[in-house]
C-alpha positions as CSV (number, residue, x, y, z in Angstrom):
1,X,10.1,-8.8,10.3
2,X,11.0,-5.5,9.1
3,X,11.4,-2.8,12.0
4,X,9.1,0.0,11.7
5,X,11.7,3.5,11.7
6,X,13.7,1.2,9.4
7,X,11.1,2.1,6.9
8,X,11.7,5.8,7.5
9,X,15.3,6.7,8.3
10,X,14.7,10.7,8.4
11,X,12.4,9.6,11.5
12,X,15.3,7.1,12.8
13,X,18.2,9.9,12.3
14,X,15.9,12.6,14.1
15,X,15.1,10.1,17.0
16,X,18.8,9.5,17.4
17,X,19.4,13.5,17.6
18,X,16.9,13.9,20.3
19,X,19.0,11.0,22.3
20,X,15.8,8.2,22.0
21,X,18.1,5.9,20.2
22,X,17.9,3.6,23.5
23,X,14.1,3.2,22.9
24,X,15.1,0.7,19.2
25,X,15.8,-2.1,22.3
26,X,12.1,-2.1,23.1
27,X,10.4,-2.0,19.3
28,X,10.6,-5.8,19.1
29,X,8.5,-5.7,22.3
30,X,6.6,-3.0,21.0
31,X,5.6,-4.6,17.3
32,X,5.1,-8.5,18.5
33,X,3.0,-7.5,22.1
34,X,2.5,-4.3,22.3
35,X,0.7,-3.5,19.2
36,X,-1.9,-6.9,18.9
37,X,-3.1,-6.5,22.4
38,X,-3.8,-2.5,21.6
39,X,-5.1,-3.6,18.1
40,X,-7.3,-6.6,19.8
41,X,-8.4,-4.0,22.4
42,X,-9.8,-1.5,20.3
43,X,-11.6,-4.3,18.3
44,X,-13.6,-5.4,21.1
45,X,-14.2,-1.9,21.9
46,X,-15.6,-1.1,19.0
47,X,-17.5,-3.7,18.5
48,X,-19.1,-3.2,21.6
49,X,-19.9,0.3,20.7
50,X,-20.6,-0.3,17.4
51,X,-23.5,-3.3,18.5
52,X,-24.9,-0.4,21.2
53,X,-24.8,2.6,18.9
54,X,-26.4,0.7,15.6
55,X,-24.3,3.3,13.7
56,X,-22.9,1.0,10.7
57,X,-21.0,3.8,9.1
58,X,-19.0,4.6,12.4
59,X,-19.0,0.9,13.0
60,X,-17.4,-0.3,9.4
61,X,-14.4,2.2,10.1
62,X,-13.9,1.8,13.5
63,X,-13.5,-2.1,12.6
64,X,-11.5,-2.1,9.8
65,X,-8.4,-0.5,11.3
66,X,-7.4,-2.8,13.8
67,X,-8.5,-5.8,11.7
68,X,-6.4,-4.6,8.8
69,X,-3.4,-4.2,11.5
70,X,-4.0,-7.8,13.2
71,X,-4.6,-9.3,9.9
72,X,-0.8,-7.7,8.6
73,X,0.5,-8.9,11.9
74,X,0.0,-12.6,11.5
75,X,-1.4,-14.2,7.8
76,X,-0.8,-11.3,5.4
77,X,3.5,-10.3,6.6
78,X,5.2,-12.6,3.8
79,X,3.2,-10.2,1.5
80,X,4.9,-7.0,-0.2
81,X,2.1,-5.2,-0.2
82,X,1.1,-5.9,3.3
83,X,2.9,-3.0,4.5
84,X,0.6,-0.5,2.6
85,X,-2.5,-2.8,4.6
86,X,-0.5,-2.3,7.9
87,X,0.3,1.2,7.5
88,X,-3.2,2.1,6.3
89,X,-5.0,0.2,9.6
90,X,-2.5,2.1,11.7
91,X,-4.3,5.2,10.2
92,X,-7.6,4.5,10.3
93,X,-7.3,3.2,14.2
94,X,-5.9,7.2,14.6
95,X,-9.1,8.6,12.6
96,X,-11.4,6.4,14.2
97,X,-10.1,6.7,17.9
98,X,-12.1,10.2,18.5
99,X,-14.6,10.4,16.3
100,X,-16.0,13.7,18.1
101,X,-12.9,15.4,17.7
102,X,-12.4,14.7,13.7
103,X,-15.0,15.7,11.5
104,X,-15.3,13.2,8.4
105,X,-18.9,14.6,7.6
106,X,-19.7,10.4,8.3
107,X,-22.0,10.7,10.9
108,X,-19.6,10.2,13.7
């Protein structure tokens, strides 16, 4: 399993001038626990919300994100293009995560 500031070594070099280098011991943790259980949280979340607000727009979005992230996680990793799935869920979980805050002119 490829680490994730692997993929981005101006983001590893900068960590390791700002002396967080120690924090690449936890990423294992962070990538195999860490990351499903906030993924399978916010799924449950929203479809909580999205069965008491009837809003299938905010509902769609709000789902796909960590669905694309658990999927990537487990079935879909032997796939190249997996990564553009994982990185894209990662991003629609931050969009989606305060949908009064960001205006996406969806009905949020």
């Amino acid at each position: 399993m490829a680490s994730g500031t692997a993929c981005f070594p101006a983001l590893r070099s900068l960590a390791s001038a700002l002396g967080l280098g120690f924090f690449s011991h936890f990423e294992g943790i962070a990538v195999n626990t860490l990351l499903p259980i906030f993924a399978s949280l916010e799924l449950l979340v929203n479809l909580y919300n999205s069965h008491k607000n009837k809003n299938h727009t905010r509902a769609v979005f709000s789902i796909l994100g960590p669905v694309a992230v658990l999927l990537t996680l487990y079935p879909l990793w032997l796939y190249d293009w997996s990564t553009y799935l994982f990185y894209f869920g990662i991003c629609l979980m931050g969009f989606c995560a305060h949908p009064l805050e960001i205006n996406l002119s969806l009905n949020f």
